[in-house]
MIDRENFI-676166 format. One record per residue (C-alpha): chain; x, z, y; residue number from 1. Coordinates in nm, 3 decimals. Layout:
BEGIN
unit->A | xx->X | zz->Z | yy->Y | pos->NUM
...
//
This chain:
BEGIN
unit->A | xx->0.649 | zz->0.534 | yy->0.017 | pos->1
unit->A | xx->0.437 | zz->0.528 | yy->0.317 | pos->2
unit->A | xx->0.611 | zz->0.701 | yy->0.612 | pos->3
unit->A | xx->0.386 | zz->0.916 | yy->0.908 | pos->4
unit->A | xx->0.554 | zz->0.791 | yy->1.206 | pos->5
unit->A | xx->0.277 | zz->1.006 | yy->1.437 | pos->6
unit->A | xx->0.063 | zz->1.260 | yy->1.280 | pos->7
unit->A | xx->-0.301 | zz->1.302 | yy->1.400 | pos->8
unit->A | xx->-0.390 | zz->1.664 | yy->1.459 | pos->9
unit->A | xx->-0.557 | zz->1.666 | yy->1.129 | pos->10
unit->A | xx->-0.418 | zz->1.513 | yy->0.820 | pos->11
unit->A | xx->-0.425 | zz->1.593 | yy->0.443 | pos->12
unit->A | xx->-0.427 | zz->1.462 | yy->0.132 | pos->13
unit->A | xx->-0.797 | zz->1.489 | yy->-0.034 | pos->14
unit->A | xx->-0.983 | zz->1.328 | yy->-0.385 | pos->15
unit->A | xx->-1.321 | zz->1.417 | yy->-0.549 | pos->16
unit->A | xx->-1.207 | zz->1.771 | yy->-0.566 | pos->17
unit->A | xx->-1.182 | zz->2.077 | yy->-0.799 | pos->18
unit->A | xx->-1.521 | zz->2.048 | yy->-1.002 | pos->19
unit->A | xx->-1.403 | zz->2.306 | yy->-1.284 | pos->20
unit->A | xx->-1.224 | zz->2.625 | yy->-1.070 | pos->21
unit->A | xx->-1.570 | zz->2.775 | yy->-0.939 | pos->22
unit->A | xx->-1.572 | zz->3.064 | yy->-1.194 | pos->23
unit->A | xx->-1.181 | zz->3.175 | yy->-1.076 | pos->24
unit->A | xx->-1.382 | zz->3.154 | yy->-0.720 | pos->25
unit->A | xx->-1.161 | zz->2.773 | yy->-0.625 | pos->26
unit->A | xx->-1.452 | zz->2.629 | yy->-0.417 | pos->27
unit->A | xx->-1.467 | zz->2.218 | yy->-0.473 | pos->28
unit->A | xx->-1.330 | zz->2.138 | yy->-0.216 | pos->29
unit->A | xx->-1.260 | zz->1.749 | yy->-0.210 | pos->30
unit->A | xx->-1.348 | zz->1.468 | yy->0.058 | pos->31
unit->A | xx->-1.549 | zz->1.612 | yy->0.329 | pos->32
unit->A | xx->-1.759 | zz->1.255 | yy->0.295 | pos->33
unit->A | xx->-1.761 | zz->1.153 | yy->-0.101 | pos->34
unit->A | xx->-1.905 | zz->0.827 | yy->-0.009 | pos->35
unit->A | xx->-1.661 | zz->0.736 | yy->0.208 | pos->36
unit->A | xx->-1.374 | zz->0.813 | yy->-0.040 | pos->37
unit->A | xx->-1.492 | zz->0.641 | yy->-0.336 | pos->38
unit->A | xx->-1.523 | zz->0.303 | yy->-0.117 | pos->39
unit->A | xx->-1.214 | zz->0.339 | yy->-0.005 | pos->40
unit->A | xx->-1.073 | zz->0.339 | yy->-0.313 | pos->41
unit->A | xx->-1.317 | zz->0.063 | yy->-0.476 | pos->42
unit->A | xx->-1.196 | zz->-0.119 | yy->-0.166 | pos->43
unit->A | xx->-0.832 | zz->-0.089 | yy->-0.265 | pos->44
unit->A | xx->-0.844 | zz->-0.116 | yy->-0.661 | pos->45
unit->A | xx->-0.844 | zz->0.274 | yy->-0.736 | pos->46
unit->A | xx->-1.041 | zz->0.508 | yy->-0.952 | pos->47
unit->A | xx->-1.312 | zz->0.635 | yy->-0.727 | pos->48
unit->A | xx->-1.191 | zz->1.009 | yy->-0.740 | pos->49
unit->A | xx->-0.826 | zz->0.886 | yy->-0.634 | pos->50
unit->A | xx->-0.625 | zz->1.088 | yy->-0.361 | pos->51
unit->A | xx->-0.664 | zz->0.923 | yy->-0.011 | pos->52
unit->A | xx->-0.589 | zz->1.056 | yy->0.272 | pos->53
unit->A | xx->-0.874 | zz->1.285 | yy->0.504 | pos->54
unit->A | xx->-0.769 | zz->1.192 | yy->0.899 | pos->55
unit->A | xx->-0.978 | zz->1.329 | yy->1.149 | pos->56
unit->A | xx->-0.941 | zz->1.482 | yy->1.537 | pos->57
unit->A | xx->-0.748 | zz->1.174 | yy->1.707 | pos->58
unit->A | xx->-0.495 | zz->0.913 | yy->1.683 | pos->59
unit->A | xx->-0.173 | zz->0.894 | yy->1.516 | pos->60
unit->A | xx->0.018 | zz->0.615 | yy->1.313 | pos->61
unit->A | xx->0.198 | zz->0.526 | yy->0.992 | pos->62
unit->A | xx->0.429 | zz->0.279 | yy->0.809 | pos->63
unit->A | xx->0.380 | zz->0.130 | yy->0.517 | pos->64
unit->A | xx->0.765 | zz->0.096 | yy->0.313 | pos->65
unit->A | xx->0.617 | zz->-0.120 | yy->0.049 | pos->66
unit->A | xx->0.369 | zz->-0.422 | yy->-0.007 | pos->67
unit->A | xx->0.007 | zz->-0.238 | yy->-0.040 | pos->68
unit->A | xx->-0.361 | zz->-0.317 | yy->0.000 | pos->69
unit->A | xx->-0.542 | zz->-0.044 | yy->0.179 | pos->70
unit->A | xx->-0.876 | zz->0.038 | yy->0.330 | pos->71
unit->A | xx->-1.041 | zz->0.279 | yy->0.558 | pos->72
unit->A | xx->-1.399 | zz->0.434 | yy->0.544 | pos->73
unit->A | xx->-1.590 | zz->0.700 | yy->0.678 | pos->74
unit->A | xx->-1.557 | zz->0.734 | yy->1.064 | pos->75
unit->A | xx->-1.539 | zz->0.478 | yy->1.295 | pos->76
unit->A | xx->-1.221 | zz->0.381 | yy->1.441 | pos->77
unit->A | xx->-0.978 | zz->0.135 | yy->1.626 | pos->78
unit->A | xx->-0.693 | zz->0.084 | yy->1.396 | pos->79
unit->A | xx->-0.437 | zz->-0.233 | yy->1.452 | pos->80
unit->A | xx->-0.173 | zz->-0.338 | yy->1.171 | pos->81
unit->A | xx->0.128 | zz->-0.452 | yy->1.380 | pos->82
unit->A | xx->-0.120 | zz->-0.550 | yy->1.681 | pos->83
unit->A | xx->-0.429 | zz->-0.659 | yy->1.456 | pos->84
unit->A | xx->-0.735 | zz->-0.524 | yy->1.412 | pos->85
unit->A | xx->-0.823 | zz->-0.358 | yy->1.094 | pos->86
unit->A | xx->-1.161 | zz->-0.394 | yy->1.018 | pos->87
unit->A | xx->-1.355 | zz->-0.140 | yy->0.890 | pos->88
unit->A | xx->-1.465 | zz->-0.084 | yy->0.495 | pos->89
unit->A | xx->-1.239 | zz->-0.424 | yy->0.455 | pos->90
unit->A | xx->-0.954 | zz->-0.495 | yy->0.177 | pos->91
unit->A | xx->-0.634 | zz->-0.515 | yy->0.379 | pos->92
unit->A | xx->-0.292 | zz->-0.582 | yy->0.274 | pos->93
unit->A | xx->0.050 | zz->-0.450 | yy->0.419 | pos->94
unit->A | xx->0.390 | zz->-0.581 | yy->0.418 | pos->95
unit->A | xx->0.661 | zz->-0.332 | yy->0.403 | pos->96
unit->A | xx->0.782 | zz->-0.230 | yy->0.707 | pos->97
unit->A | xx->0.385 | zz->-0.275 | yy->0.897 | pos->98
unit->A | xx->0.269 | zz->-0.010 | yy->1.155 | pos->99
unit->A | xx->-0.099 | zz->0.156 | yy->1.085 | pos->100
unit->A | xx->-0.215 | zz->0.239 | yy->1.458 | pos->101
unit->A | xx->-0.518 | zz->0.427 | yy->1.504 | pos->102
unit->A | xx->-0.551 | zz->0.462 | yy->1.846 | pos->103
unit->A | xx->-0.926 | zz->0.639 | yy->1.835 | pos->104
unit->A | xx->-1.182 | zz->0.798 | yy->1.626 | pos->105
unit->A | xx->-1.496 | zz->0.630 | yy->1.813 | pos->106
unit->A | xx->-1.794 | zz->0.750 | yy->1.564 | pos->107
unit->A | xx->-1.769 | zz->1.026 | yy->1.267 | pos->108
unit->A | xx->-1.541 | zz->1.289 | yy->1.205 | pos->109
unit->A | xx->-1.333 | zz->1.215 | yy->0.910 | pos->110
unit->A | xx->-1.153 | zz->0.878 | yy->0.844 | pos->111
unit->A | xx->-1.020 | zz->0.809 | yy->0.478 | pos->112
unit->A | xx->-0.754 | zz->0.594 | yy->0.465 | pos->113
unit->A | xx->-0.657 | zz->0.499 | yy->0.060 | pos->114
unit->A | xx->-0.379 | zz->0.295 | yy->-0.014 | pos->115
unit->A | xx->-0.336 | zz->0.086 | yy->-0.382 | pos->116
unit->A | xx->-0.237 | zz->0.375 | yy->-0.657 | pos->117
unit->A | xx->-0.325 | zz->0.612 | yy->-0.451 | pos->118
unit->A | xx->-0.143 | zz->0.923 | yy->-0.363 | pos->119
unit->A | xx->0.133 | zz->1.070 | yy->-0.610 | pos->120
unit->A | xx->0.107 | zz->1.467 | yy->-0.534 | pos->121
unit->A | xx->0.076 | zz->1.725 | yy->-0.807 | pos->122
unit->A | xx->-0.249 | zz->1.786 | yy->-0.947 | pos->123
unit->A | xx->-0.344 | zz->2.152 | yy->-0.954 | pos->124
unit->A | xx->-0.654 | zz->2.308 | yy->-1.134 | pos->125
unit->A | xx->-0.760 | zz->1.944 | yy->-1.217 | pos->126
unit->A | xx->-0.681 | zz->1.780 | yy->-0.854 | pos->127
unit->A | xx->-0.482 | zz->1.689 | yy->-0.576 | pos->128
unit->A | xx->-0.678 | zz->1.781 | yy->-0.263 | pos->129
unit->A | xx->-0.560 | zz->2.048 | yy->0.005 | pos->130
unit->A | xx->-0.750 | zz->2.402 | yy->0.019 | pos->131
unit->A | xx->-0.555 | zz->2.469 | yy->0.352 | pos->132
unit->A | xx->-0.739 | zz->2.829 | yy->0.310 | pos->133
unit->A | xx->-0.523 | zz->2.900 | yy->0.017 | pos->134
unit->A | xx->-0.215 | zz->2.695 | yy->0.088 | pos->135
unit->A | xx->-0.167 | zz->2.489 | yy->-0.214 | pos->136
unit->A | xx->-0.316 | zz->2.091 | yy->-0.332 | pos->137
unit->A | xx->-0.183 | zz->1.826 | yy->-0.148 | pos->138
unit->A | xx->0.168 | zz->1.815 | yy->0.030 | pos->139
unit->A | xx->0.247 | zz->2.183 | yy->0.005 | pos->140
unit->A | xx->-0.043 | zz->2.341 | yy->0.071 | pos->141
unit->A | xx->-0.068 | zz->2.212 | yy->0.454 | pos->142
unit->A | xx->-0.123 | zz->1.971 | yy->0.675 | pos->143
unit->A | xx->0.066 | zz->1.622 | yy->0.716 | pos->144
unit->A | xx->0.290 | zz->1.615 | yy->0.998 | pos->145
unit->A | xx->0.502 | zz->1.336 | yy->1.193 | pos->146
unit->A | xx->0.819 | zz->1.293 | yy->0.957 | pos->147
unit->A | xx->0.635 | zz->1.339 | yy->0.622 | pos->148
unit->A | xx->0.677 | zz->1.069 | yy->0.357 | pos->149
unit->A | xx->0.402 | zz->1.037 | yy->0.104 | pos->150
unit->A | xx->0.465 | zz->0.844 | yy->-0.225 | pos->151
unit->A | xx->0.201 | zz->0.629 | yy->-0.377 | pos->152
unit->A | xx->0.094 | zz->0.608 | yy->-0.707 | pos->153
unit->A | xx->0.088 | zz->0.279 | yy->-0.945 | pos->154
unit->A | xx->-0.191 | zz->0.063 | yy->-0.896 | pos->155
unit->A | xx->-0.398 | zz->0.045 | yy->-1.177 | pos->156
unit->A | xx->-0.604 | zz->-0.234 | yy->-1.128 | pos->157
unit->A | xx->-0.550 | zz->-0.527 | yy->-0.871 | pos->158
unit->A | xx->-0.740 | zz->-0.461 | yy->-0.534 | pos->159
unit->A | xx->-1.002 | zz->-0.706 | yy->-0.424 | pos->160
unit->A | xx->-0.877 | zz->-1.009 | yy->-0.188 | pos->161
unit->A | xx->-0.787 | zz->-0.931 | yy->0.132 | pos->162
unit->A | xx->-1.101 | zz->-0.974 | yy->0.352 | pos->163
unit->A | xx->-1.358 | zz->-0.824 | yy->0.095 | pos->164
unit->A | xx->-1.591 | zz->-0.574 | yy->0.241 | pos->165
unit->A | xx->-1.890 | zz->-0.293 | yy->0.138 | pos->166
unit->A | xx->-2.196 | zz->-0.455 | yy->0.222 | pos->167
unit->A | xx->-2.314 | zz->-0.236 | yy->0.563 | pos->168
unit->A | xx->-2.679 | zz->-0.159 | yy->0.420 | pos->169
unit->A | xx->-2.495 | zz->0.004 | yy->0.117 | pos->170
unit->A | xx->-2.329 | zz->0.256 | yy->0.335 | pos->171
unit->A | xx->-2.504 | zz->0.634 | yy->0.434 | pos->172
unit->A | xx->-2.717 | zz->0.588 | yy->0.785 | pos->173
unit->A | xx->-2.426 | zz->0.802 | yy->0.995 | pos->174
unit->A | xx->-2.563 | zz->0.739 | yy->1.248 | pos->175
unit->A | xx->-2.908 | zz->0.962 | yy->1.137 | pos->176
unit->A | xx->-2.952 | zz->1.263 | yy->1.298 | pos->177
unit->A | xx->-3.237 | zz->1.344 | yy->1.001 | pos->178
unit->A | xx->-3.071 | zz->1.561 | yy->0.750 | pos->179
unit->A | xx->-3.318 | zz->1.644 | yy->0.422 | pos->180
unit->A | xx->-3.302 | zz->1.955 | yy->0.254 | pos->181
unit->A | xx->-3.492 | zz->2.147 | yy->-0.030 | pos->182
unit->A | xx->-3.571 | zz->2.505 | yy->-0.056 | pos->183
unit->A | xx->-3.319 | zz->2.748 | yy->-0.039 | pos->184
unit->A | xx->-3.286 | zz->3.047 | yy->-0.325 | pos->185
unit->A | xx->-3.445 | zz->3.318 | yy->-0.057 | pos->186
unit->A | xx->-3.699 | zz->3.017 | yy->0.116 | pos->187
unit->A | xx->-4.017 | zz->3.225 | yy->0.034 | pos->188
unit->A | xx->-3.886 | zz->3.571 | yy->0.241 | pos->189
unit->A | xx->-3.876 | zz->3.340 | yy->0.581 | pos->190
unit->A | xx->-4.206 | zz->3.355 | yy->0.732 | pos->191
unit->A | xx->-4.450 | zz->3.102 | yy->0.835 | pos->192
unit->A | xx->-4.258 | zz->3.149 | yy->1.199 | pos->193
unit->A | xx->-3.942 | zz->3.091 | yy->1.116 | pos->194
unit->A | xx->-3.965 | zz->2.698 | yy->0.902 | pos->195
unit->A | xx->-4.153 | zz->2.570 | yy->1.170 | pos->196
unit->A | xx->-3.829 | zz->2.688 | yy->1.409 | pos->197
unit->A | xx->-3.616 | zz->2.564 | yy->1.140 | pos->198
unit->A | xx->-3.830 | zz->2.207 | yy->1.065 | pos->199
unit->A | xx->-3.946 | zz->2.136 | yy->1.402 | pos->200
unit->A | xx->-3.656 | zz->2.227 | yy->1.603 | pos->201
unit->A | xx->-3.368 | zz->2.044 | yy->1.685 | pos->202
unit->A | xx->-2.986 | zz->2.171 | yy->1.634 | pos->203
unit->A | xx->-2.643 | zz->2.081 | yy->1.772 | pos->204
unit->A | xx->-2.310 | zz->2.153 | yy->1.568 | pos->205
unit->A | xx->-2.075 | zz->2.401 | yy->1.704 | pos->206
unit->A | xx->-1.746 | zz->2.377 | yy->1.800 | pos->207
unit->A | xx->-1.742 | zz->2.623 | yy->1.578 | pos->208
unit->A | xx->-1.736 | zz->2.417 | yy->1.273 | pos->209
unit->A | xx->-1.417 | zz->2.304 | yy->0.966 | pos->210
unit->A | xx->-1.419 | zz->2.215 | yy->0.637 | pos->211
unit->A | xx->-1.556 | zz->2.580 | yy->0.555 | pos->212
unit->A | xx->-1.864 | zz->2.528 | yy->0.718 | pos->213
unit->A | xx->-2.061 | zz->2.387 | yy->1.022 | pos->214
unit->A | xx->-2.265 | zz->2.650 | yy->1.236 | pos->215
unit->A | xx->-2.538 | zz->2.527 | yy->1.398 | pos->216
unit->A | xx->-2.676 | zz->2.627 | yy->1.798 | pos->217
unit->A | xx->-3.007 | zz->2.619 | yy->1.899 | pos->218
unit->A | xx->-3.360 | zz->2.851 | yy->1.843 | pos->219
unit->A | xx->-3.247 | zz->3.169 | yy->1.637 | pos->220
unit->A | xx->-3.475 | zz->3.225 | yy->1.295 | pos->221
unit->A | xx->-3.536 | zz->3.561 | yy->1.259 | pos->222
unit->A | xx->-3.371 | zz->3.747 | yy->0.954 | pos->223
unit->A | xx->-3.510 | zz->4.028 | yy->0.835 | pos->224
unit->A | xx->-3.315 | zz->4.043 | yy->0.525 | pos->225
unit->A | xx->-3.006 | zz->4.118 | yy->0.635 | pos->226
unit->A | xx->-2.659 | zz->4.095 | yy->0.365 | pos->227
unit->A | xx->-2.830 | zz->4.035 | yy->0.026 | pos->228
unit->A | xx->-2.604 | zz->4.108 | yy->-0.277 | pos->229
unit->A | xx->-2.363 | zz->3.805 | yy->-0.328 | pos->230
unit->A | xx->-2.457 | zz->3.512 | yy->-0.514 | pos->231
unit->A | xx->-2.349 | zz->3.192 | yy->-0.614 | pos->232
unit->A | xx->-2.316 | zz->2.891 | yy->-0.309 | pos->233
unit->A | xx->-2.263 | zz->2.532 | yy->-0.317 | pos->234
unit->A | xx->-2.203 | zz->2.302 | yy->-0.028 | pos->235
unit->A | xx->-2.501 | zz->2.195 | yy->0.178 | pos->236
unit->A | xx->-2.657 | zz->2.564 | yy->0.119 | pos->237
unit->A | xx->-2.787 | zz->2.684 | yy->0.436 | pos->238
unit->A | xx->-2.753 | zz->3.038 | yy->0.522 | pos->239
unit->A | xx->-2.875 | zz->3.248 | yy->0.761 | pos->240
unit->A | xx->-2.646 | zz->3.537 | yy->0.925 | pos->241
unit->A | xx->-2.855 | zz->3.836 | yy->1.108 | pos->242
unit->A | xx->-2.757 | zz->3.683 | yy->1.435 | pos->243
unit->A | xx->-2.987 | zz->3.358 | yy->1.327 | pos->244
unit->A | xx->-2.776 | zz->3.089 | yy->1.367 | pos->245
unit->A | xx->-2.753 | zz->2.851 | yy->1.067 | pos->246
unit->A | xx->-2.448 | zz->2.789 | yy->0.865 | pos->247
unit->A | xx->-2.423 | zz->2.504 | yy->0.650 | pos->248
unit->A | xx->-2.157 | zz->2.518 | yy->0.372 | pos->249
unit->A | xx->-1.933 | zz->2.259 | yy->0.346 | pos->250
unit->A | xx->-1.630 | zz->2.161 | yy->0.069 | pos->251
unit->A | xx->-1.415 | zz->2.449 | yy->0.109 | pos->252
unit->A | xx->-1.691 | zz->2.719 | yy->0.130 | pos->253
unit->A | xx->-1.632 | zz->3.028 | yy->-0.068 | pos->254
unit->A | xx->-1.809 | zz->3.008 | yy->-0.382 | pos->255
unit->A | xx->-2.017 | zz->3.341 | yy->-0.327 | pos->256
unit->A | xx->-2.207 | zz->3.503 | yy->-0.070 | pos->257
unit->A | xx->-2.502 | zz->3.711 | yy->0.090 | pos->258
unit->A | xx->-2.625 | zz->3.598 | yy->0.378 | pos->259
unit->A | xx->-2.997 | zz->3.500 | yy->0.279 | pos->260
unit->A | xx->-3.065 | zz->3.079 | yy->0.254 | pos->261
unit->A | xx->-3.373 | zz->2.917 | yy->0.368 | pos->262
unit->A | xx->-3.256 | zz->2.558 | yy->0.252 | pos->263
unit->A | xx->-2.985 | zz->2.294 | yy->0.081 | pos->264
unit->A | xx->-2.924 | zz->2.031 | yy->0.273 | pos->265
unit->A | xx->-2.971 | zz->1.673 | yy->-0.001 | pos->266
unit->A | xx->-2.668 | zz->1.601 | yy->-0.167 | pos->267
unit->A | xx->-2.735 | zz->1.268 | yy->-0.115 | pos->268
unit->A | xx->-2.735 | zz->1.373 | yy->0.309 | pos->269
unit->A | xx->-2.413 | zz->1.529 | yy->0.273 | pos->270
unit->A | xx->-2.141 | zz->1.271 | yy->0.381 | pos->271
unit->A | xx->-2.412 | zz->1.239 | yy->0.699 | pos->272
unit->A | xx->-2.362 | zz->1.581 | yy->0.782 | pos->273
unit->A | xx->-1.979 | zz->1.600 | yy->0.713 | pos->274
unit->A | xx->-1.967 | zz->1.285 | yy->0.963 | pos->275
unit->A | xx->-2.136 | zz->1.445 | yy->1.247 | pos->276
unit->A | xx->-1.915 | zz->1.590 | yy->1.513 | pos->277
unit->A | xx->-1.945 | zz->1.897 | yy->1.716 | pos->278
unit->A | xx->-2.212 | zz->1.873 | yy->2.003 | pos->279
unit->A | xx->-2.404 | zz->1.635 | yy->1.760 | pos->280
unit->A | xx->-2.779 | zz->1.694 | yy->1.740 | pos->281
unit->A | xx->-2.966 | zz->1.725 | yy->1.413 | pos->282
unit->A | xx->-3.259 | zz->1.798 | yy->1.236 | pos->283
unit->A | xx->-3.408 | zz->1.935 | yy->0.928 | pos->284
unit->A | xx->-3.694 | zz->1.763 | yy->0.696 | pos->285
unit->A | xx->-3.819 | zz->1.954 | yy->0.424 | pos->286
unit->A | xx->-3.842 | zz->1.709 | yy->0.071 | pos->287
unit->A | xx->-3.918 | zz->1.837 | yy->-0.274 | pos->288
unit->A | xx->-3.626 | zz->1.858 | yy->-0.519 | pos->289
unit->A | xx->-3.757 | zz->1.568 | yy->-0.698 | pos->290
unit->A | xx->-3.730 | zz->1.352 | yy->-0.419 | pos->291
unit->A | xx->-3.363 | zz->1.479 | yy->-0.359 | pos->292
unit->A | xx->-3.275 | zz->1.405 | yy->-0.700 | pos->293
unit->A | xx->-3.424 | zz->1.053 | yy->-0.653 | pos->294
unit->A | xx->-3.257 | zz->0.996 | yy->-0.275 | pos->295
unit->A | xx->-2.905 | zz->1.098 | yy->-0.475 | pos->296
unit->A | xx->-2.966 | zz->0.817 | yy->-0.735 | pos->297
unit->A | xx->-3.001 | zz->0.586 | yy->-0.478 | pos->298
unit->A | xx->-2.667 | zz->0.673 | yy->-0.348 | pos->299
unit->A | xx->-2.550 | zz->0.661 | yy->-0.690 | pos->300
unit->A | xx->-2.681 | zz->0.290 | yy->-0.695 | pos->301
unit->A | xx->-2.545 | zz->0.202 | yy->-0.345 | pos->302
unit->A | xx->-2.202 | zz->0.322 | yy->-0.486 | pos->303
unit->A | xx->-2.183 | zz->0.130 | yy->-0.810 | pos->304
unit->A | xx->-2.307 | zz->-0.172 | yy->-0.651 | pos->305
unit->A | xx->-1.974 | zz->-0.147 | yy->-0.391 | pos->306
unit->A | xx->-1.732 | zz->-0.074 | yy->-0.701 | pos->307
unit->A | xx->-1.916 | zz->-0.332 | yy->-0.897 | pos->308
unit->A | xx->-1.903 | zz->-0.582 | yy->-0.671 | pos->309
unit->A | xx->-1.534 | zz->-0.516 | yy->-0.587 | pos->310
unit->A | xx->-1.425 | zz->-0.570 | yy->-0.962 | pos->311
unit->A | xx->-1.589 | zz->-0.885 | yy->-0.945 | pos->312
unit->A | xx->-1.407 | zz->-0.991 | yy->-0.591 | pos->313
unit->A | xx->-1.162 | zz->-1.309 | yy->-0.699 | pos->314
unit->A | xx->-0.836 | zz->-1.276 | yy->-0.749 | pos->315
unit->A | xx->-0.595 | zz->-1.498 | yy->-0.619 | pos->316
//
């Protein structure tokens, strides 16, 4: 069991997602930053897709009422294990009774923290994440609060020695503030005018901004198109409402919809994006889908050489 002594304002219980509900309109859902959560678990002995948890907005605490490796990835943070420092994207084990203090998200958004076995919730429609939009996944359908006790799964492989750690070149550039996208379905009804605002500009996230979707402030890009007839969305799709201001889906985005969109942001860009807080600037560079597809197989390598190179960690 692993005991939250002091929730942080945001806490739930998140894996790979729903990649099979799309056509009952389920979006995917999942870890906001899918890199992040599949080194967490390689990090901790897991299946990459395990359940971990998704921390994010401030401090909080929890304790650990059984022996346990664990890791966290993602955002930056101070954390301290009864008064030591937990370092970051490191294999580190627990004795029962240990404190997990983190006292401040410093860089990023969303900290995953995955613990051996995982997370033993129900799986629903093929997962166990939380769609807080529709209440269900996770613990209940909510968020974790002080007082919750979460149970944790069997470990199915032993976790790497305590100490190991993901190489720092083989993690996403967070700290980028380039995001690349390719062509959206309705790209070639924005005008000549309205890419270089969107390509040459610079934008800042809202405040206004969740696990929906992240809207963007700065120069407005004229739409003349108005509320097309709905169609089929996937996160990192960038839309564009008749007010101007960008959207970017993100996990829990509704599956559908019409506002017109220029551009997709590179699925291999999207745990940079989901890290970037509100006030953040970014930018947009436009890539052909072919170099997308190759940028997202060099994530692909980056991963496997972290869960490879975890499996081969020695084992006391």
């Amino acid at each position: 069991m692993i005991s939250i002594t002091k929730a942080p304002p945001y806490l739930t219980i998140q894996d790979a997602g729903r990649k099979t509900a799309r056509s009952a309109g389920v979006p995917p859902g999942g870890a906001m930053d899918s890199f992040a959560l599949c080194v967490a678990n390689a990090l901790v002995g897991n299946p990459p897709d395990s359940a971990v948890l998704e921390w994010a907005l401030g401090g909080g605490s929890i304790r650990f009422d059984r022996d346990c490796a664990f890791a966290l990835a993602g955002a930056t943070a101070h954390a301290a294990l009864s008064g030591s420092d937990v370092a970051p994207c490191t294999t580190t084990y627990a004795r029962a009774g240990e404190v997990l203090s983190v006292q401040q998200i410093v860089g990023g958004r969303f900290l995953y923290l995955a613990c051996s076995g995982g997370f033993d919730v129900p799986l629903l429609l093929g997962s166990r994440s939380t769609y807080l939009p529709g209440r269900f996944g996770g613990l209940d359908g909510r968020t974790i609060k002080t007082g919750d006790s979460l149970t944790a799964g069997a470990a199915t492989a032993d976790a790497p020695p305590a100490g190991f750690h993901c190489a720092p070149d083989l993690m996403p550039r967070y700290d980028s503030g380039i995001l690349h996208v390719t062509p959206g379905t309705q790209h070639a009804m924005f005008d000549e005018s309205s890419w270089r605002i969107f390509t040459e500009g610079s934008y800042r996230v809202s405040m206004a901004s969740d696990r929906t979707g992240y809207k963007l402030e700065g120069a407005a890009i004229a739409n003349s198109l108005g509320t097309l007839p709905s169609e089929a969305g996937c996160p990192g799709t960038i839309q564009v409402p008749a007010g101007g201001a960008p959207i970017c889906l993100m996990a829990d985005a509704p599956t559908v919809g019409g506002y017109p969109k220029i551009a997709v942001v590179s699925e291999a860009d999207l745990p940079i994006l989901a890290q970037r807080r509100p006030g953040d600037s970014i930018r947009f560079e436009l890539i052909s889908i072919d170099q997308s597809q190759r940028a997202l197989k060099r994530r692909a390598s980056d991963l496997n050489a972290v869960v490879h190179s975890a499996k081969r960690a020695p084992r006391g």
